[in-house]
N, C-alpha and C positions, 0 to 999 in steps of 0.2 A: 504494500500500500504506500504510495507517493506521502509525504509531509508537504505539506503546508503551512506557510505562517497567513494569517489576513490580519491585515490593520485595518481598523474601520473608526468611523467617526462621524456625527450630525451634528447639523446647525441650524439654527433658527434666527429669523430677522424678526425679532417679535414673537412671543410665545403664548396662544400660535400667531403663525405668521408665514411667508413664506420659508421653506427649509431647503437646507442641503445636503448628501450624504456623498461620502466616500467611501472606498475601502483601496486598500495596497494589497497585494495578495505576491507573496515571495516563496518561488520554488528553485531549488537551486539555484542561488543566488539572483537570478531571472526578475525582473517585478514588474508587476501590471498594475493600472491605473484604472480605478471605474470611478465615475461619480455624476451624478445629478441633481434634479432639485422637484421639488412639489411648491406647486404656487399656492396652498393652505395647510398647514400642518403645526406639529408641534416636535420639540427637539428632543423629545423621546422615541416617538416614532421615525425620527431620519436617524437617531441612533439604531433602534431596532433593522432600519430598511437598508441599511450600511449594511450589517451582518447576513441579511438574505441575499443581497446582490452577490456581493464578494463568496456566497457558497454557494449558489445559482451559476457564476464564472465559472464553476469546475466541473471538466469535462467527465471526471470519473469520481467511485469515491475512494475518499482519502482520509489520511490523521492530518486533522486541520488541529495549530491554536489559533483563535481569537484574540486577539488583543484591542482591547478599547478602554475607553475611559468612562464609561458609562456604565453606574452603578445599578442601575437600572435594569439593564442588560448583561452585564456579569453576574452579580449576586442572585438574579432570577434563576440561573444555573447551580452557581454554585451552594446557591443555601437553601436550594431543593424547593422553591418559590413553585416553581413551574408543577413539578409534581403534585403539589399539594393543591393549587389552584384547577388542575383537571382533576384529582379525587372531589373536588368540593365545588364541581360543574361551573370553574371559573368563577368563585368567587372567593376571595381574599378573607383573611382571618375574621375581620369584622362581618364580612357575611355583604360585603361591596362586592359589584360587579365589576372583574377586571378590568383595566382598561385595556383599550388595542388587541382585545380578542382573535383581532381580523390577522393583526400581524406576528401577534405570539403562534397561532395555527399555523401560518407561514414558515417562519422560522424553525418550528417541530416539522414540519413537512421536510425541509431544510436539511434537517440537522441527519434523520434518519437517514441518508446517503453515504454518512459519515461518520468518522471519530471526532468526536468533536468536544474541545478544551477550551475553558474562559482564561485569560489571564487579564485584570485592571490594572489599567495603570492611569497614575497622576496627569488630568489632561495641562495642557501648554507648559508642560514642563519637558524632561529631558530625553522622550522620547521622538526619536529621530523620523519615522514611519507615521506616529500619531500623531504628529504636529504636519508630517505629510497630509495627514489627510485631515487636520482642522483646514489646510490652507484649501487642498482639491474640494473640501464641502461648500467655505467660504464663497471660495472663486463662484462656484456655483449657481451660488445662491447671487451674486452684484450681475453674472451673464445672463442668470432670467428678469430681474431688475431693469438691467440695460436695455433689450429686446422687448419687456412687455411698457417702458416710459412711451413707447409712441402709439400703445395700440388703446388706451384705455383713453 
């Protein structure tokens, strides 16, 4: 089974607002660039839509890490959020209906192709990849800006 690294990462102009996602995805040394933007959103879900894209990219499956900075989206792994919320048909401790139902199914859709690991890391700090991809979401997000200032 090939490794995988994806970096990924979302942003939001306003929350919500229009958003943007990235991911880096690095296989042997090799690295690939995805990113886009949603003209309504919020910067949980361009965090979550980082992490489908960049595992959607892959042509087979693999031992992917994840690396982001969204606690959101890591900890829902790793602190067995996700399990617990489909035992208790998508709803959260309190007895609240998940949020982003649409895109957490996604992501499980996602993941089952794969081996697949969270690692968080401290966003705009000293990661080289994730700060990659704060700029590929940013950019993103100012190029639908630029393009939708003349249609509206």
């Amino acid at each position: 089974m090939k490794k995988v690294d994806i970096f990924t990462d979302g942003a939001c102009s306003g929350n919500p607002g229009v958003g943007g996602w990235a991911a880096v995805l690095v296989f042997n040394g090799i690295k690939k660039e995805i990113s886009g933007y949603d003209k309504q959103t919020t910067n949980n879900r361009m965090e979550m839509f980082a992490v489908i894209m960049g595992l959607r990219a892959l042509k087979e499956p693999c031992e992917v890490v994840v690396t982001t900075d969204s606690a959101y989206v890591a900890d829902a792994f790793k602190k067995g959020w996700v399990e617990s919320w489909q035992k208790n048909n998508w709803r959260t401790a309190n007895k609240d209906e998940v949020k982003n139902i649409d895109l957490w199914r996604a992501l499980l859709y996602e993941i089952k192709r794969h081996k697949v690991s969270f690692v968080r890391v401290k966003g705009h700090a000293d990661n080289e990849l994730n700060n990659r991809c704060d700029f590929l979401a940013t950019t993103a997000i100012s190029e639908f800006l630029k393009l939708s200032d003349g249609i509206n």
